[in-house]
N, C-alpha and C positions, 0 to 999 in steps of 0.2 A: 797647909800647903795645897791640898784640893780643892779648898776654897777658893785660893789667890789661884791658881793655875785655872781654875774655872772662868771665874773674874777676868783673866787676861785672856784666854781665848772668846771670850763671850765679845771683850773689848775690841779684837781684831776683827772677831765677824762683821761688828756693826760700823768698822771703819770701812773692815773691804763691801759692804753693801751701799755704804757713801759714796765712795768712790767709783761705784759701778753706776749710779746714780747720775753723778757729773759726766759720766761719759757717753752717758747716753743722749742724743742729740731731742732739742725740745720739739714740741709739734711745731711746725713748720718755720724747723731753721734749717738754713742752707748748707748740703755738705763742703768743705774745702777740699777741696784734689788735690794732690803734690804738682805742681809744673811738669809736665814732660821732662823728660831726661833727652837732653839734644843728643842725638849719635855720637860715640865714642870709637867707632871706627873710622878708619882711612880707607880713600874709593883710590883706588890710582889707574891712571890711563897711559897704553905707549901708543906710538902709533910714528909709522917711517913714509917715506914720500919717495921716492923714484923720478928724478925730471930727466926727460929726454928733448933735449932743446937742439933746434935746424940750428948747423952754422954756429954751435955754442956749446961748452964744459958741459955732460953729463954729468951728473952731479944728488948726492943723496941729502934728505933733511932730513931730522926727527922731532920728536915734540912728549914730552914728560907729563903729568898732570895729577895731584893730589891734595883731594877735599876732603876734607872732614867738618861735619856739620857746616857752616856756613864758609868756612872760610879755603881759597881756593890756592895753591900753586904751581905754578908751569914754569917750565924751561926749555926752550929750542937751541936750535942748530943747525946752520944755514935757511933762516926762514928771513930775515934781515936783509940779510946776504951771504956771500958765503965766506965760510972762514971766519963765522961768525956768531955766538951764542948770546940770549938772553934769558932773565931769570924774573920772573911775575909773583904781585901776589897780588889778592883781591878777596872781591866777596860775593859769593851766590846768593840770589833771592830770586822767589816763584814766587807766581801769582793766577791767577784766573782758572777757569773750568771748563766749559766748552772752546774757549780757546786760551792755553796755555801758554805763559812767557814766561822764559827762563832768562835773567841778566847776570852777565859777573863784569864790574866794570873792575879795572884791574891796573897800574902800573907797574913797568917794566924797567928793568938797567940792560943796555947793550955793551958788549964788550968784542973785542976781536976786531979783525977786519974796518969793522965799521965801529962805532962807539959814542954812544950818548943815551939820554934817560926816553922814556915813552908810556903816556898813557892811550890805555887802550880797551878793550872789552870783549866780551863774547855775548849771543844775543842768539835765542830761540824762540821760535814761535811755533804752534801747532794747531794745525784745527782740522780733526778729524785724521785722513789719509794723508794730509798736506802737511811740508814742512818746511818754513826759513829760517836758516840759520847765516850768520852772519858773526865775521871777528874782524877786527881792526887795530889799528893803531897808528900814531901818529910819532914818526919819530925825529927827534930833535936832537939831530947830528953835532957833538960838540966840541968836533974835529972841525968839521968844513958845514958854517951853518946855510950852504948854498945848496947842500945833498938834503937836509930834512926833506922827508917825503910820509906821506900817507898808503900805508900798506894796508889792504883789504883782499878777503876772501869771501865768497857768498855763494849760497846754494838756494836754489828753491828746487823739491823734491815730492815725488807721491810714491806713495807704497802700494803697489797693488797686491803685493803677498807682505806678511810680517820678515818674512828674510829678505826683502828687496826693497832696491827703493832705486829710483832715476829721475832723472830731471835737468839743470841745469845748472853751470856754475861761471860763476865771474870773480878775476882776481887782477889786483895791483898793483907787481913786485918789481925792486928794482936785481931781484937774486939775478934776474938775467936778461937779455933784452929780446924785445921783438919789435915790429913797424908796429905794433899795436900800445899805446897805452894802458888800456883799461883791454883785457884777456879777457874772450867769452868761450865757451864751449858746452860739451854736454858731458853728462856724469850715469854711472851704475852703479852700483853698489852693495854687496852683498853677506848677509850675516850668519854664524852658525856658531852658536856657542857664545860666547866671551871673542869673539875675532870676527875680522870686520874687515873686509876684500873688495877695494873700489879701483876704478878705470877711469881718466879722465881725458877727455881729449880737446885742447884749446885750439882757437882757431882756424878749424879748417872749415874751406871754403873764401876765408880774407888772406891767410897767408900761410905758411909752413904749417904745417899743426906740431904742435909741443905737446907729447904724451904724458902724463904721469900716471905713478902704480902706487895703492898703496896700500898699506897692513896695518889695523889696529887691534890692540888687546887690551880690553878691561879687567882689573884684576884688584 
């Protein structure tokens, strides 16, 4: 029995020294890494808008937003129009280094008030202090296809402190009217925390100016 018990442990040593053998990588072979593990959390974004319109419905909007690893969705509320919600999903992709671009292109369903289908996008850039950002869509009214219309928002901004940022913005909605088409104005904007505190004020000096307010929290 001390023999065979000898004999089998002796037999295990010289397996598990085989095997320690195979495991060991040859001279100049290549190690394999596992893939990255894509992010397994959820980012989500709120954020509320305040419009004060000359001669027109004061009127609130919001907007919803949750990514996890590449994939993006959103929902609004009075951004269409009003009395009116939409529901996004899309996909995020970055690219570049000294100048940065973030894209999500994305389609939508409209419902309420207004209603029909719509592709659309979000679209960053950065370089340096400087930032444009830009979102769109294109919506294809399948009520009245003589309302399809093209809504865009647009910023170009610089940051002189990391909690500021100002600059300018342009939008193209039919939520409410003015003599203007396309709305230009200028913008502030300010950070502390996860919250996010901006001022906009569209066309003054062409016509009435329309204020908005508005609050965002990333969470």
């Amino acid at each position: 029995m001390n023999r065979f018990a000898a004999g089998c442990a002796a037999s295990v040593l010289l397996l598990f020294k085989a095997a320690s053998a195979l495991a060991q990588p040859s001279p100049g072979a290549v190690a394999i890494e596992p893939p990255a593990a894509e992010p397994s959390t959820w980012e989500f974004s709120a954020s509320a808008f305040g419009y004060v319109v000359p001669e027109e419905r004061d009127y609130g909007s919001a907007t919803v937003t949750a990514d996890r690893g590449i994939w993006h969705l959103e929902a609004r509320y009075n951004y269409e129009g009003l009395d009116t919600g939409s529901f996004w999903a899309g996909a995020n992709f970055a690219f570049g280094k000294a100048v940065a671009f973030e894209v999500t292109p994305m389609v939508g369903g409209v419902v309420g008030h207004t209603e029909g289908v719509a592709p659309g996008y979000h679209l960053t850039v950065r370089w340096k202090r400087l930032e444009l950002y830009s979102e769109g869509e294109y919506l294809f009214d399948t009520n009245h296809h003589d309302d399809s219309f093209f809504y865009s928002w647009n910023e170009l901004t610089y940051a002189p402190f990391e909690w500021l940022q100002a600059g300018l913005v342009s939008q193209r909605t039919r939520a409410y009217r003015t003599p203007l088409d396309v709305q230009r104005g200028i913008l502030v904007r300010g950070f502390a925390k996860n919250w996010t505190l901006g001022l906009y004020v569209f066309n003054f000096g062409w016509t009435d100016p329309t204020f908005v307010f508005s609050l965002g929290l990333d969470f």
